[in-house]
Steps between C-alpha positions, in 0.01 A plus 500: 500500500534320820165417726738517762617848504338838666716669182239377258173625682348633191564230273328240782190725564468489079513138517185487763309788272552305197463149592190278586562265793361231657505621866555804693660475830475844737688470818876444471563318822604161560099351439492706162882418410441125563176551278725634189738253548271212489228640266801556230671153599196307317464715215268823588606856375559721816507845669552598825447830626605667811434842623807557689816262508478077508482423857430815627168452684509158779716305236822687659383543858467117668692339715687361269407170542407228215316274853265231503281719781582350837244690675188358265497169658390739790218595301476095328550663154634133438456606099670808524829355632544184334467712150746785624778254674500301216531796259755611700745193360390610162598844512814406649560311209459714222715763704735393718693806516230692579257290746784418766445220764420655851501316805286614769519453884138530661602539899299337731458706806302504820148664453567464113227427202692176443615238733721192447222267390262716285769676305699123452149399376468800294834537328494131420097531339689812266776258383267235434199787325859668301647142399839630702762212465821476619753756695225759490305253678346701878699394791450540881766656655640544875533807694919407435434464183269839485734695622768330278290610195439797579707722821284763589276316608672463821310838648180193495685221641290451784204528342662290186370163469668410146389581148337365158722529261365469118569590131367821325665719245574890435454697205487832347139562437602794228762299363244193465310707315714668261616163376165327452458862272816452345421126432125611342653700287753270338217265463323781298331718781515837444508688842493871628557726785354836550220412325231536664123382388255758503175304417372212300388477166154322437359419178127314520513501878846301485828608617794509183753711617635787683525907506856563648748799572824468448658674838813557364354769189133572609378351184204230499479182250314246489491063489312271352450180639287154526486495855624733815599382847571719748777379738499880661548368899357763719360670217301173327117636700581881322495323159220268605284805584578697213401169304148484703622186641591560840252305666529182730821455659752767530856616592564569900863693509754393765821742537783326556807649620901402521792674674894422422718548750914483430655139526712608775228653717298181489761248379261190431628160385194365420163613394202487735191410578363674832220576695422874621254653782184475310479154371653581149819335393802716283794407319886623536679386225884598436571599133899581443572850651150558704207302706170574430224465686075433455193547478287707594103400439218816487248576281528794281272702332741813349665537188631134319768719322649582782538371860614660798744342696413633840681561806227229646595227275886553601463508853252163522814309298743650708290424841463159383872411369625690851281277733616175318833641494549722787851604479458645128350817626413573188404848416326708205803633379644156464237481218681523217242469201139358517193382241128482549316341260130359470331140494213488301281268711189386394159626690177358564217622693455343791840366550745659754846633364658177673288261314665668168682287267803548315371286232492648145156600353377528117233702447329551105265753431235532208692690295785222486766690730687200731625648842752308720534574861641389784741218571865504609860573324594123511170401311516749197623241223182284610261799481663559180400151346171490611422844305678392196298194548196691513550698189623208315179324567352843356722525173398144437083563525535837391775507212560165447891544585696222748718619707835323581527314863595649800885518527587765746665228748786392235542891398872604619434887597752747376807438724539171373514209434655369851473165597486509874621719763838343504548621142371857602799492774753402252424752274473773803851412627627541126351804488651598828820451348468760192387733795805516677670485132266849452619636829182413674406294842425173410192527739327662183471201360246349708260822389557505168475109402162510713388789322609429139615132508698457172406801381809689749724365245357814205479711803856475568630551178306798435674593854851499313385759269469822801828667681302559826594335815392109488148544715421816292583283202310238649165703529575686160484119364222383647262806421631463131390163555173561608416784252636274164337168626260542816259798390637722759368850462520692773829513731274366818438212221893403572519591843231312645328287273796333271776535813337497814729772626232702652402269745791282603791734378370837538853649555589414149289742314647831614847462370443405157126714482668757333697268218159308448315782453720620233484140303157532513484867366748356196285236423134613502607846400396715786551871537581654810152539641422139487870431629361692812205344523594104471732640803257601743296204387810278637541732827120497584548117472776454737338732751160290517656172532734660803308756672159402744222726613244414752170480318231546813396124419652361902299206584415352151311184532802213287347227312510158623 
């Protein structure tokens, strides 16, 4: 049986039934997958539990960014940033293929939120708070050298002054995540999608395990653990309150929304940093064949499970990339694909929503449940350690039991091992080669080495084994791939969550739908009702991330 494969889903749910552990983890994001890594890393027995896929809740719908948080030295969250831009080396570490460096050019404009001084202040306080050495170093740059950097900028050039110019780096949120649950579970972790928790189970006023359904068969089981932690993101103050415990400080929901535009419509060399009409500040960050473009900042109140992307939230990106870019002329059917997602925030009475932090928050109730809220992608192996801290310290009062040290920073995700980026790029341009060998563009090498790292190599060979055209191959690999060794369940589970094709290669899923659809029928066993439905699951997918409705909401009030 492999812990790794969707194929064995009945096997892994009799291994949580039957089993004692030492922790419970429900939320299969990135703060509940760093948890399981961790946790299991210095010795604990784990499960994680997620209702619907890993990283389908704000864990695939960022920005994409693992950033030290420029904009908090706004707010003097001094703490905040030296943590993050320091984690941000550490992450980069353990996966180089994966956490890719990202220069960014902040332009300084007339009438801008920056000017020369305060933002050469600023960016050189975040290298010093992040420990940034070297090339990645901020620099100061000329309007010549501005518009060197970057081209378009030349619809500004009068009101161009120059540019900061400093080192961040890109991920795949979803990808992030599905290795740190991939990692877990070779370090013993067991971990599950579509499984969703239905309540807690108390005995003598303390909280020992769970009530779940299993999503994919309608049947409930249960878990039995030492301790639960809920790492549920926009969901953590339902659990609380179902728990009693929701009193004190609670979650404020900001939606946050991203467009992508094709490369050639908005054909960026470098990713951005740039004001817009209100105050706010958005990114535009090239990623191979598109640009996309955010965020959007408003509070939301509706469902968690799923979040319109509004006609609204398009045209305030679009107004805002067209008046620092004024020949784009971009349009709404330029949009190509989009994502909203939430940020948990954390409220308090009395404080206004820009006085929120994005620092994490641990909350423990009387019946022993541990909630985690808050914080940012870049600073989930840190929130990680201090909750396996916390329960160690527990184990040891409680049980008696020591828990290894914290070793999450010398952990190699899945991917690897690489030893820097310039050993990622080697192995990229090798694989380039056995693309054009396979009849494919080389350019797919650049997605699937930053996707899979080392792993493209099984990926390829299972490739080998299909008669369809190479990128039908291709896909036919890679959701073979994801089923057999990334939990992948559903077929949305391969297009968006393990590929990324629904948001920055949306014209990729409609030629090999069909073929997909048909592996997926083979290997789970599916007659032809659920063929049909898994279908119009994909369909209703493409058409929310591409098609915008006004939603009566004009004149929403955006957060600082």
């Amino acid at each position: 049986m492999s812990l790794h494969s969707s194929l064995y889903r009945k096997e892994i749910i009799n291994k949580l039934k039957n089993e004692p552990y030492d922790l419970i983890v429900i939320g299969g994001g990135i703060t509940g997958a760093g948890i399981a890594l961790d946790a299991a890393a210095r010795g604990m027995k784990v499960a994680l539990l997620e209702k619907n896929d890993f990283a389908s809740g704000t864990s695939s719908k960022s920005t994409k960014l693992i950033h030290g948080g420029l904009r908090y030295l706004k707010q003097f969250e001094i703490g905040l940033v030296r943590e993050v831009g320091r984690e941000r080396a550490i992450v980069h570490r353990l996966a180089p293929h994966l956490v890719l460096a990202e220069k960014m050019l902040l332009p300084l404009v007339t009438g801008g939120t920056f000017g020369p001084l305060s933002t050469s202040i600023g960016l050189l306080v975040y290298d010093l708070l992040a420990g940034v050495k070297g090339e990645d170093k901020r620099k100061m740059l000329s309007k010549e050298q501005t518009l060197e950097k970057e081209p378009l900028l030349k619809s500004q050039e009068e009101a161009l002054h120059g540019s900061g110019y400093y080192a961040e780096y890109r991920t795949d949120d979803a990808r992030l995540t599905i290795e740190n649950i991939k990692t877990a579970i070779k370090y013993g972790a067991v971990c599950l999608n579509y499984a969703r928790v239905d309540s807690l189970i108390y005995q003598e006023g303390k909280a020992v395990g769970t009530n779940c359904t299993d999503m994919a068969s309608g049947k409930s089981f249960e878990i039995k653990a030492k301790y639960v932690v809920s790492a549920a993101g926009p969901w953590v103050d339902t659990l609380r309150k179902e728990d009693h415990s929701l009193k004190g400080k609670r979650l404020f929901l900001s939606k946050g929304v991203h467009i992508v535009v094709p490369h050639k419509r908005f054909p960026l060399r470098q990713s951005l940093y740039f004001d817009v009409p209100d105050g706010r500040m958005i990114f535009a960050i090239p990623r191979q064949r598109v640009t996309y473009i955010g965020t959007t900042d408003t509070p939301y109140e509706g469902d968690p499970d799923k979040i319109p992307i509004n006609q609204e939230d398009v045209d305030y990106l679009l107004i805002a990339t067209n008046r620092m870019f004024p020949g784009l002329n971009l349009k709404t059917e330029d949009v190509e694909s989009s994502w909203a997602g939430l940020r948990p925030l954390i409220y308090e009475e009395g404080k206004t929503a820009s006085e929120m932090s994005r620092k994490d928050e641990i909350f423990e109730s009387d019946s022993g449940l541990i909630s985690i809220a808050g914080g940012k992608l870049t600073g989930y192996r840190r929130m990680a350690e201090r909750i396996t801290s916390l329960l160690g310290e527990k184990l040891r009062k409680e049980y008696g039991k020591a828990l290894q040290p914290g070793k999450t920073d010398k952990i190699s995700l899945s991917g690897g091992p690489f030893k820097d980026s310039k050993e990622v790029r080697a192995y990229q341009q090798a694989i380039g080669q056995q693309l054009g060998e396979l009849g494919l563009n080389g350019s797919f090498a650049e997605y699937l080495v930053s996707n899979y790292g080392r792993q493209t190599g099984e990926i390829l060979e299972k490739l080998k084994t299909f008669s369809d055209g190479p990128e039908t191959a291709l896909a036919r690999a890679e959701a073979w791939y994801a089923v057999h060794h990334e939990l992948a369940f559903r077929p949305m589970d391969f297009f968006n969550r393990r590929t990324g094709r629904l948001y920055f290669n949306l014209p990729s899923i409609r030629p090999v739908m069909e073929t997909i659809l048909k592996d997926f029928q083979e290997y789970f066993q599916w007659n032809e009702t659920q063929l049909e439905q898994a279908k119009k699951e994909v369909l209703e997918e493409i058409k929310w991330v591409s098609e915008f409705e006004y939603s009566g909401q004009a004149g929403r009030k955006v957060l600082p």
